[in-house]
Steps between C-alpha positions, in 0.01 A plus 500: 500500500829310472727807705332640813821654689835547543707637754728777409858557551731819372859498501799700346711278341812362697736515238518909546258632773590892319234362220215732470277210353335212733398159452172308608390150585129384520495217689174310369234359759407253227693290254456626152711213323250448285436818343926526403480338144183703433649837589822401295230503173343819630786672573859358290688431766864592485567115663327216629575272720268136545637412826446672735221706231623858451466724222678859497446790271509862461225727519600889473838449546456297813620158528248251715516164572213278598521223701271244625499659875693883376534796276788678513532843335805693421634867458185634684431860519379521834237244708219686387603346090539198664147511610418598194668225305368226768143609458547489115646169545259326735191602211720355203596188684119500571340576191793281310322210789156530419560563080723186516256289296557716196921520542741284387728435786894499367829412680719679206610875476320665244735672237626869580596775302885522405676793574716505198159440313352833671836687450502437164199623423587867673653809356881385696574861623547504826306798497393460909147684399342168664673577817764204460863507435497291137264358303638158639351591869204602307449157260559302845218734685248434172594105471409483884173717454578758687561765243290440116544627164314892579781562751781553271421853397743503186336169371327578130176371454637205290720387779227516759269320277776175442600514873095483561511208273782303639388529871142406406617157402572451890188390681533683817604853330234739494595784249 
């Protein structure tokens, strides 16, 4: 077992104290350096950095960043989805560890979904039956993975099927 424990801290963010969301960092009891490059395969990190190792990506909407001593977390619910997100966290960086004879470790960002791509490929009327404003908010919610093809309820089968197809080409999209 690579990560044993952290200890956690929970903050609103300074910038505006009025924000309802908070923010957490782990601070890792063990040095997990060597596990960075391997969870930037696993996961398609949004960036990487070689020195100091860090890798961040988004998971659920959530930005985290993992460093060789931290994880931070952003936009956080409440502590108990921080807990949540930490415990998650400490099995992938874990199971990524111990499975790390069968990954290919990577320093570059895996390629993403392009908005215009997504928004293309949807009906274009701002009809808000997803819950968002345009289709734009929409195409940037499904080329983050946060939103997918079945969520625009207007979307003919057709569509759905080609916007299946296009985000399938994207390793770390699960549709």
């Amino acid at each position: 077992m690579l990560l044993k424990s952290y200890t956690k801290e929970i903050f609103r963010p300074e910038c505006n104290a009025t924000f309802q969301s908070v923010h957490c960092i782990a601070h890792l009891n063990e040095n997990i350096g060597e596990v960075i490059p391997y969870l930037n395969s696993v996961f398609g990190g949004e960036a990487y950095t070689q020195a100091p190792p860090s890798v961040m990506f988004k998971v659920h909407g959530r930005l985290i960043a993992v460093h060789a001593d931290k994880i931070a977390i952003n936009a956080l619910k409440d502590e108990a989805e921080a807990d949540k997100i930490l415990d998650w966290l400490k099995r992938e960086i874990n199971t990524t560890w111990e499975n790390r004879a069968d990954i290919t470790p990577t320093q570059h960002i895996a390629a993403k979904p392009q908005t215009i791509e997504v928004l293309k490929r949807l009906p274009q009327t701002n009809c808000k039956e997803c819950g968002q404003p345009t289709c734009l908010v929409f195409a940037t919610m499904v080329s983050q993975g946060i939103k997918g093809p079945e969520d625009c309820p207007p979307m003919d089968a057709t569509s759905k099927i080609a916007l299946t197809q296009y985000l399938s080409q994207f390793t770390f999209f699960d549709v």
